[in-house]
N, C-alpha and C positions, 0 to 999 in steps of 0.2 A: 378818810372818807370825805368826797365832795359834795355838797349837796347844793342842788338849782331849784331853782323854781320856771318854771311851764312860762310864766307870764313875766318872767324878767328875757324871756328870749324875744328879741324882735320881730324874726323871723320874715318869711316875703310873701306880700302880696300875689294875688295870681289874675289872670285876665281874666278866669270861668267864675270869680268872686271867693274868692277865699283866704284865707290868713294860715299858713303853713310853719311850722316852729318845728326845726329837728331837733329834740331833746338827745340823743345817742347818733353817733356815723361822721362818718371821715367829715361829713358836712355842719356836725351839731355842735350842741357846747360841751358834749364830754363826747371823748372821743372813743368809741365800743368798737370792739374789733370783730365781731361775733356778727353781731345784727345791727339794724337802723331802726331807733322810735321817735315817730313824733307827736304833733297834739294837731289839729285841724279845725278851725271854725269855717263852718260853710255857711254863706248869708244867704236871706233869704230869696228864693227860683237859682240860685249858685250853685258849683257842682267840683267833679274832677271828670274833666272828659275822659273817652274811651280809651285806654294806651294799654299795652304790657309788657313786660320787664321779664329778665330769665330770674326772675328771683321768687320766692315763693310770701306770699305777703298776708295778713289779718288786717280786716277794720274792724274797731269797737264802738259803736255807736253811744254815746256819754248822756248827750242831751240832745232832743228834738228826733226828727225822724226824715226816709228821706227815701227813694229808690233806689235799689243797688242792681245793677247789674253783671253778672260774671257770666262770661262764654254767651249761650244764647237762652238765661234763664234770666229773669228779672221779679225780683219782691220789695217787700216796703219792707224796712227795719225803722226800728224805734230803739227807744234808749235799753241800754240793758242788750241788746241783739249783737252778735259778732259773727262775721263772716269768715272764711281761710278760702284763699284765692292761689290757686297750682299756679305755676310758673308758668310764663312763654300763655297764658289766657288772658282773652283781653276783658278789661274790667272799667264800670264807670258807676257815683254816685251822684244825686243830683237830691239837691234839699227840696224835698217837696210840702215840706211841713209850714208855718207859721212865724216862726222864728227863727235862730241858728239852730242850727246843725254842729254838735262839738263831738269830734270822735279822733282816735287811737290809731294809730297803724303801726303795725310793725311790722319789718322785712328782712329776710337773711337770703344769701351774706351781705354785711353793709358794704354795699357800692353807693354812689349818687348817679339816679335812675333820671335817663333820657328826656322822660315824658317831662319833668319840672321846665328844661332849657326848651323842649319846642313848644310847648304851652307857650314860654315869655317871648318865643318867639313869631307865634302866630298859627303854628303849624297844626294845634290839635283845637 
């Protein structure tokens, strides 16, 4: 049995304002063959711009709250709320609350998804 902690990951910075940590995936500190989890602080007016992935994905919203948008539907989630996002739909959150924004995601199967490298690189 290996056990981590969340907040020993360093994890990377994002240019939309965010702190990204892969807990699980080819990319994390344990390596899951299955699926990809991480943990996300979104600061605050910070977000995950619009992208999508052939992969099929959950956010779990932990602390704070924030607009989520999937396909062409758009709500506010708060703590305690989770979303499931179909594959190949495009999808964004954006902290609209007060403080951080701390939420979950997970996505099967673990690949390392596109949208991370054009973010750093300008493109979303």
């Amino acid at each position: 049995m290996e056990v981590n902690n969340i907040f020993a990951i360093e994890g990377t910075e994002f240019p939309a304002g965010r702190r990204t940590r892969v807990m699980l995936g080819p990319n994390g500190a344990l390596k899951g063959d299955q699926f990809s989890q991480g943990y996300v602080v979104i600061y605050k007016d910070g977000g995950i711009p619009e992208h999508s992935h052939p992969t099929v994905e959950s956010y779990t919203i932990l602390r704070g709250s924030g607009v989520m948008t999937v396909g062409n539907e758009e709500k506010l989630l708060k703590e305690g709320d989770y979303v499931f996002i179909p594959k190949d739909v495009p999808h964004a959150l954006h902290n609209s609350g007060d403080g951080e924004l701390h939420m979950m995601f997970v996505y099967a199967p673990n690949v390392i998804v596109d949208h991370w490298a054009q973010e750093q690189a300008g493109e979303l």
